[in-house]
C-alpha positions in Angstrom: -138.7 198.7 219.6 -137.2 200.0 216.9 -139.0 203.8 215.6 -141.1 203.8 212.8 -140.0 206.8 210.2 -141.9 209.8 210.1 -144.1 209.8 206.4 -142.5 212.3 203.9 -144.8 214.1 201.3 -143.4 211.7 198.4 -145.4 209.2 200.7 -148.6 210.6 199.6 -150.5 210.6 196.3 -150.9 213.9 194.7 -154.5 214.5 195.8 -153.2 215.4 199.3 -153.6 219.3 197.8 -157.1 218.8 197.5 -157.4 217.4 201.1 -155.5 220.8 202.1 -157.7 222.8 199.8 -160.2 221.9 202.2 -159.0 224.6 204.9 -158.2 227.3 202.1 -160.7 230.0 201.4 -160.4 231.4 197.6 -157.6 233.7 198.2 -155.3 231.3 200.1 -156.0 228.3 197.5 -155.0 230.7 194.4 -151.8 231.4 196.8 -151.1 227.6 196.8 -151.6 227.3 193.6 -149.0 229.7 192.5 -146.8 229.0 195.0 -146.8 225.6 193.3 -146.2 226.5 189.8 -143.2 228.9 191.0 -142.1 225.7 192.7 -142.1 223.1 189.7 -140.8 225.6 187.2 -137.9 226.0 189.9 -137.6 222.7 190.5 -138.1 221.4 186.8 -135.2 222.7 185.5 -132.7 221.3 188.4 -134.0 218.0 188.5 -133.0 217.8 184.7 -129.5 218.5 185.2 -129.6 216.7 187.9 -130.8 213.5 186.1 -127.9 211.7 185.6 -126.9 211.4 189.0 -129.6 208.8 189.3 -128.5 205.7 188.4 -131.4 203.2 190.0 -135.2 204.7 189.0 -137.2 202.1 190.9 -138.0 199.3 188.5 -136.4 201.1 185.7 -132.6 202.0 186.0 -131.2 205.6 184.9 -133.6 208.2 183.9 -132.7 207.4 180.0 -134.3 203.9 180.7 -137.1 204.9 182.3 -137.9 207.5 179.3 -137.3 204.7 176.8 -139.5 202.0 178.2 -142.5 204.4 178.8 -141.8 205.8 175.7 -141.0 209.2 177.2 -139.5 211.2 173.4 -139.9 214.6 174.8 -138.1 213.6 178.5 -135.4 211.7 176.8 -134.8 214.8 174.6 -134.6 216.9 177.5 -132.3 214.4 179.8 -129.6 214.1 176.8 -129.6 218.0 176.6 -126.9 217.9 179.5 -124.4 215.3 177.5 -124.1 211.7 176.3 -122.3 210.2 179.0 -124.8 208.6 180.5 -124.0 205.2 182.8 -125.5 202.0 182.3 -127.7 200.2 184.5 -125.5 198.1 186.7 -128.1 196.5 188.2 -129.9 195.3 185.8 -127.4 195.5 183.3 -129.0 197.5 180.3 -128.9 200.6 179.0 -131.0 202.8 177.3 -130.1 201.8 173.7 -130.3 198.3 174.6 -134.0 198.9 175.7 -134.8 201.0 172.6 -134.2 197.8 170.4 -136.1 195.5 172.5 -138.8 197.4 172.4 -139.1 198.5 169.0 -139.0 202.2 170.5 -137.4 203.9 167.1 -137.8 206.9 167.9 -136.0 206.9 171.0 -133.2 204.8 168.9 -132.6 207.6 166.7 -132.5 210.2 169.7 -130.1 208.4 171.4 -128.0 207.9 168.1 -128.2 211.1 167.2 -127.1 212.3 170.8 -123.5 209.7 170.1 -125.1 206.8 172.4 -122.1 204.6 173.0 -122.4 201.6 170.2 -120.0 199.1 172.0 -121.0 199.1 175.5 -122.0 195.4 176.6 -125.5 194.6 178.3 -125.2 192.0 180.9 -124.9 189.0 178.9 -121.8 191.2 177.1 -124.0 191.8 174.2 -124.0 195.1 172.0 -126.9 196.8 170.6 -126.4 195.5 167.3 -126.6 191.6 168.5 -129.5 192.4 170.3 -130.9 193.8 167.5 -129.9 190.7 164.9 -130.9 187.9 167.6 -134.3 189.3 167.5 -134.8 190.4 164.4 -135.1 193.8 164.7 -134.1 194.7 160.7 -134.9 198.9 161.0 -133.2 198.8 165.1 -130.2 197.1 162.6 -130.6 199.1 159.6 -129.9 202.1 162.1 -126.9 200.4 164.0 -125.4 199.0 161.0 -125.5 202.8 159.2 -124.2 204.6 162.6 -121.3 202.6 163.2 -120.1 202.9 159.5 -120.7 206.7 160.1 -118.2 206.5 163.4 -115.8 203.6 162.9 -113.9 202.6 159.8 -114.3 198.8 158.4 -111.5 196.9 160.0 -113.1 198.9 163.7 -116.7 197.6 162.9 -115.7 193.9 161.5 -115.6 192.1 164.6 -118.8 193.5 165.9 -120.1 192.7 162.6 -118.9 188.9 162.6 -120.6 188.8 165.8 -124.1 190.0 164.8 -123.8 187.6 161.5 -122.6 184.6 163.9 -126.1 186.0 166.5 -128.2 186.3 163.4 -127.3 183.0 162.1 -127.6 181.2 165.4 -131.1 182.4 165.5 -132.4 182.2 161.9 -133.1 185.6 161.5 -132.5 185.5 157.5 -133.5 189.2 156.9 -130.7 190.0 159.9 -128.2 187.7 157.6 -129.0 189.3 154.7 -128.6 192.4 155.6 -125.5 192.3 157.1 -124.3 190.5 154.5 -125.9 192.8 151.5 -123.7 195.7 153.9 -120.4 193.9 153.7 -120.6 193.8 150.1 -120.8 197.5 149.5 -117.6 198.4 151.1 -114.8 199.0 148.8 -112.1 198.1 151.7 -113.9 194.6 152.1 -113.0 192.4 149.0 -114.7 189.5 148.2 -112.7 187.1 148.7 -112.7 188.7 152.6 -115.9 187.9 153.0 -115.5 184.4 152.0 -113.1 183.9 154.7 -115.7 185.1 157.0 -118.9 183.3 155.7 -117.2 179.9 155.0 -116.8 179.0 158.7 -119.9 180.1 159.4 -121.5 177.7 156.8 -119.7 174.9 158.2 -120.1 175.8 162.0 -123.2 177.4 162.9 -125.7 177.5 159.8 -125.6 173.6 159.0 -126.8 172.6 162.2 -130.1 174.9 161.7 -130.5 174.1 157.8 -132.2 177.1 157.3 -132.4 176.9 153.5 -132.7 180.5 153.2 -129.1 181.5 155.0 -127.3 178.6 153.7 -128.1 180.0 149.8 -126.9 183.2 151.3 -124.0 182.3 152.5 -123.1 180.1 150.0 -124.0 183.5 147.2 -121.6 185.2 149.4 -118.4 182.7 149.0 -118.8 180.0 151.2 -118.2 176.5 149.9 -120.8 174.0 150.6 -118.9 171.0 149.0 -115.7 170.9 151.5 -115.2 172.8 155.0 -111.7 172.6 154.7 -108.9 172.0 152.3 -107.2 168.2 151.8 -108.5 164.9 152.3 -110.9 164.1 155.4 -113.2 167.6 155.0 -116.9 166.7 155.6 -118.9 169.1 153.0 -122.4 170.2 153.6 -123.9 166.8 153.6 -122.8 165.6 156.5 -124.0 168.1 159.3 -127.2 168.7 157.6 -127.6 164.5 157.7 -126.8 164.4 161.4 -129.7 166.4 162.0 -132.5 165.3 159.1 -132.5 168.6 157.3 -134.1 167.2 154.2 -134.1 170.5 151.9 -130.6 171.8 153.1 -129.2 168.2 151.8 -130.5 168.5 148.5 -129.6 172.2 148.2 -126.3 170.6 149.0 -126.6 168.3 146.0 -127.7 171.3 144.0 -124.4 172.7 144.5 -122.6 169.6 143.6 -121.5 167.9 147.1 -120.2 165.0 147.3 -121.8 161.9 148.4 -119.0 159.7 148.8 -116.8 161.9 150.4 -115.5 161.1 154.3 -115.7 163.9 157.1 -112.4 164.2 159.5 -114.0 161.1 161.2 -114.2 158.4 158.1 -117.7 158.6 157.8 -119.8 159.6 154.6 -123.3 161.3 155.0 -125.2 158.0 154.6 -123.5 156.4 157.9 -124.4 159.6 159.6 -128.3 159.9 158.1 -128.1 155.5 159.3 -126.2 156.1 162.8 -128.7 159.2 163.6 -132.2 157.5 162.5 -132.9 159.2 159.5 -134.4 157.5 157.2 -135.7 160.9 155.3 -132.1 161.9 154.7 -131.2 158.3 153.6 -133.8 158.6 150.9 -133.1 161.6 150.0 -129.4 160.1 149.1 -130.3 156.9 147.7 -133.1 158.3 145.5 -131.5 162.3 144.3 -128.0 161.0 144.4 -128.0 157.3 144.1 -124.9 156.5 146.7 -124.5 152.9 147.3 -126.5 151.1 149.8 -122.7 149.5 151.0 -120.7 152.4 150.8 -117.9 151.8 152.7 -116.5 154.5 155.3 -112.9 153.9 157.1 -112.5 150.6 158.0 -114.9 148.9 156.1 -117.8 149.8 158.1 -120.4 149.9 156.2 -123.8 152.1 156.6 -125.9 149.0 158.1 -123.2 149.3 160.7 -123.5 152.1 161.5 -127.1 152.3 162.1 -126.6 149.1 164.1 -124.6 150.5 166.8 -126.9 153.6 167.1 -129.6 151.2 167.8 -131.8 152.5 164.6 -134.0 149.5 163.7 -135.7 151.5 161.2 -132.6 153.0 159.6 -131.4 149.3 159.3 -134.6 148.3 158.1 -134.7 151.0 155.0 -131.2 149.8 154.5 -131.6 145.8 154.5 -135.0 146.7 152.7 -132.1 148.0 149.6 -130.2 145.3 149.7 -127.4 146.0 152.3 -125.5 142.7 153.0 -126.1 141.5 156.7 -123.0 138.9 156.3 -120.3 141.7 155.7 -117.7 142.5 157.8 -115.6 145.3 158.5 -111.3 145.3 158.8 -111.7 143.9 162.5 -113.9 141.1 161.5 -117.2 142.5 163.2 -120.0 142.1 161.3 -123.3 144.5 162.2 -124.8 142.3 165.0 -121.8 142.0 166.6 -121.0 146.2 166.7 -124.7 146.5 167.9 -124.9 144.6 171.1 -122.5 146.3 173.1 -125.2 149.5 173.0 -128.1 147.9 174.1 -130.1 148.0 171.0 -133.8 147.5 170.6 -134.6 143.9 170.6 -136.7 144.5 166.9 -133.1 145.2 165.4 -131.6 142.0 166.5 -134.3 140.3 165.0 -134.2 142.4 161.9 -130.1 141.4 161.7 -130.6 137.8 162.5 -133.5 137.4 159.7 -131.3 138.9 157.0 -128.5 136.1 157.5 -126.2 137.8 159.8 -124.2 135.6 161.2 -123.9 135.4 165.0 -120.9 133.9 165.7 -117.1 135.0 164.6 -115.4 132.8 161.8 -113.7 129.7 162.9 -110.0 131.2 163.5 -110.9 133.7 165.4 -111.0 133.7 169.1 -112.5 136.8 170.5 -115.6 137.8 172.5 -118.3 136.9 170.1 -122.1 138.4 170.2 -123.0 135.9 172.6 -120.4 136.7 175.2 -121.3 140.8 174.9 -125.3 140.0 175.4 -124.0 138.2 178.7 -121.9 140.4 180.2 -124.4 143.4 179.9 -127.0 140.8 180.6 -129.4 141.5 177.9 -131.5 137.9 178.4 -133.5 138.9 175.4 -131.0 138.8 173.4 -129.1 136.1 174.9 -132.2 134.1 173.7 -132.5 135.2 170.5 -129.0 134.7 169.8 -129.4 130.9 171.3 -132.3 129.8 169.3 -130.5 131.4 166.3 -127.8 129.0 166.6 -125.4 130.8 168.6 -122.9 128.3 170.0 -123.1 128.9 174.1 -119.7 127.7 174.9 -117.8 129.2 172.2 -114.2 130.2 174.3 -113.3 134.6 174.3 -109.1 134.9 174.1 -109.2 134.7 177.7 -111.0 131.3 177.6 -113.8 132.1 179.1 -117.6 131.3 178.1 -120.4 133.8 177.9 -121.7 131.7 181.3 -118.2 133.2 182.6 -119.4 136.1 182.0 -122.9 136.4 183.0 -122.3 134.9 186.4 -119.0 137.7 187.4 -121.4 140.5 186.1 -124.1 138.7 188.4 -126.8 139.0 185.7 -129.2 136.1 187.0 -131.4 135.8 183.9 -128.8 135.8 181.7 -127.8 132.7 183.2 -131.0 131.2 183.5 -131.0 131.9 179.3 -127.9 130.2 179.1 -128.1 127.2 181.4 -131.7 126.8 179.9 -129.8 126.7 176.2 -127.3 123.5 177.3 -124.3 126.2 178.7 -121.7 124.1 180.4 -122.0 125.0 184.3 -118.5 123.5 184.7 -116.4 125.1 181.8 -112.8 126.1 182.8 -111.3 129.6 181.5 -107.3 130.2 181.3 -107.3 130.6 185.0 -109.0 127.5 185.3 -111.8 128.7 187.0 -115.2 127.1 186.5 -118.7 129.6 186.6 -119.2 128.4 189.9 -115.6 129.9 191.0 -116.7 133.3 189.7 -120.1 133.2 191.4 -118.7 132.3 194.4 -116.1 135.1 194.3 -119.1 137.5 193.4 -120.8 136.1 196.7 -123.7 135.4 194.7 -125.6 132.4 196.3 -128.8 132.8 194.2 -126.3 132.0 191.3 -124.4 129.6 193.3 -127.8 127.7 193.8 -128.8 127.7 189.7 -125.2 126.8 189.1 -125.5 123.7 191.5 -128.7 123.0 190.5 -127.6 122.6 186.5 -125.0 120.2 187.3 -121.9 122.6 188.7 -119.2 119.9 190.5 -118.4 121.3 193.6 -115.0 120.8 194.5 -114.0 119.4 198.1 -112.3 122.1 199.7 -115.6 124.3 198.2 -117.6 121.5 200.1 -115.4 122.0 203.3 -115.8 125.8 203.0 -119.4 125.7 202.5 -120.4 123.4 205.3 -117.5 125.3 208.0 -119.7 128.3 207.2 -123.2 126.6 208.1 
């Protein structure tokens, strides 16, 4: 059995004098009492300088922590008396600065600045005080920071933390944050203008688009950035199209305010109306059509127009607001896909189809062409919905791919049951023959697939001899 400790005195609460006191007459209690008092101001002194050889207070970390969070001014004072050098907290990875800012302790801020805290030392997540302070908005913690480090470092020294608490500040929408470091940046002699420009226009283009805060994009835009390209040449999305991807209404028409340009094609071809269509916003598609009048067809690389687009990101109402403007159903991009055909292949809502098929798109390639038409995709993913849709629509069901195959083929090798049900059901030839000249029945057998094998037989499939022989040896 293993031996239980004997208690210590730091075991006990402090009332264990009075339980002594108990035995004391008058003269031995006034004894204790100064023996005591010799005893702290001893002790008082030493534990002091003493202090920073603790570097784990229970549930605090280093005596400067533990002063900060309990908002200990006249302790902290005391503890810094002996020097600056103070160690983090490596196990929770803090330190008292850190702690200051998050908890709006100010007055312990400007003890510890005063005293030549470290500003660079990383927390755990290998932030500085100064991102800590701009990720939560902490504008006086910053105010502080921001006039310290200009006190210690010179400009090209304090940039990069700088472009780090703008990036932080940006991230989280702290405006006051942005403006203020911003507002800071300006007032340097050594940082000209056309510096900060080269700093803020990335940011623009990177970060703040993808928030829309209205508020830091005008500020960053006062500041130099250029909302109407990201980069220089051809291909350079402007402000439009990030803020369309994600349906930031006011940040696109601030970006009309300052002159963007609707028609112009981000790195990928598109414009910001196939981005607002392909990402279900019909918000940002108004605001284009009815503040900057872009053309319900524009066309983006390749001929694809926006009803496209919204087609293969399965947006029925996107394509609705669209077709509702007049957006031609029957055109076609450079490949010779029209929008029905570019949709299918993502498993689209069933309404959009409908939508597509109602506003004359047609469902079948033009006569020349031999390729896998709509038809043939609905089968092989073995969307029977859509299969029948496209059937009653007029879709012809044995209409050949280049690899001579039917969308029966196709149904029956991906095994998708009610697709061919849909398909026999709409007069698909059970004994078609592709370029290898095998028939559906071939393919279902090959997939092992007797349910198929059965519907197959059932609609008329001939059964060859030697599959006759095979099929009877194995009874």
């Amino acid at each position: 059995m293993s031996r239980i400790p004997p208690p210590t005195l730091a075991a006990f609460p402090s009332e264990i004098l009075f339980i002594i006191a108990q035995y004391l007459n008058v003269t031995a209690l006034n004894s204790l009492l100064r023996s005591c008092q010799r005893f702290y101001c001893l002790f008082d002194s030493v534990l002091y300088d003493q202090g920073r050889r603790y570097i784990n207070v229970p549930d605090s970390g280093t005596p400067l922590i533990w002063a900060v969070k309990h908002n200990q001014t006249k302790v902290l004072k005391r503890l810094l008396k002996g020097g600056a050098d103070w160690p983090s907290d490596n196990k929770n990875g803090t330190t008292a600065l850190h702690e200051a800012i998050l908890r709006d302790n100010y007055e312990a801020l400007e003890v510890l600045l005063a005293a030549g805290a470290e500003l660079l030392v990383q927390d755990c997540d290998g932030n500085i005080a100064l991102q800590v302070a701009a990720r939560g908005g902490k504008d006086q913690a910053a105010r502080l920071l921001i006039s310290e480090h200009l006190k210690r470092q010179a400009w090209t020294e304090f940039e990069p933390p700088w472009q780090c608490a703008l990036s932080d500040a940006i991230r989280t929408q702290r405006e006051s944050i942005v403006a203020l470091l911003l507002d800071e940046r300006t007032t340097i002699a050594s940082a000209p203008r056309d510096a900060i420009q080269a700093t803020v226009h990335p940011l623009l283009h990177s970060i703040a688009t993808w928030h829309g805060h209205c508020g830091i994009l005008q500020l960053l835009c006062d500041h130099g950035a250029d909302p109407t390209r990201s980069r220089g040449g051809p291909g350079s999305a402007t402000l439009l199209h990030p803020t369309a991807q994600n349906g930031h209404v006011e940040a696109m028409r601030l970006a009309l305010r300052y002159g963007a340009d609707l028609t112009a094609r981000d790195t990928l071809g598109q414009t910001a109306l196939h981005i607002a269509a392909a990402c279900g916003h019909p918000a940002a598609m108004d605001v284009l059509f009815e503040e900057g009048g872009v053309p319900v067809d524009i066309h983006a690389s390749g001929s694809m127009t926006p009803l496209m687009s919204a087609a293969i990101g399965g947006q029925e109402r996107a394509a609705e607001l669209l077709l509702d403007r007049g957006a031609d159903a029957r055109a076609r991009n450079d490949t010779g896909f029209n929008a029905l055909d570019l949709a299918i292949p993502h498993y689209p809502p069933l309404r959009l189809i409908e939508l597509l098929l109602n506003s004359g798109t047609e469902v079948c390639p033009l006569a020349k062409e031999v390729r896998m038409t709509a038809l043939h995709w609905a089968a092989r993913t073995g969307q029977a919905a859509v299969l029948d849709l496209l059937a009653r629509a007029g879709a012809p069901v044995d209409r050949v791919d280049q690899r001579g195959r039917t969308a029966l083929h196709l149904a029956v090798r991906e095994v998708h049951a009610r697709a061919v049900d849909v398909l026999l059901a709409a007069g698909a030839d059970p004994n078609a023959l592709d370029e290898t000249d095998c028939s559906p029945l071939d393919h279902a057998r090959l997939a092992g697939s007797e349910e198929i094998v059965e519907r197959l037989i059932g609609a008329g499939a001939v059964v060859k001899k030697l599959d006759l022989k095979q099929m009877l040896g194995s009874m």
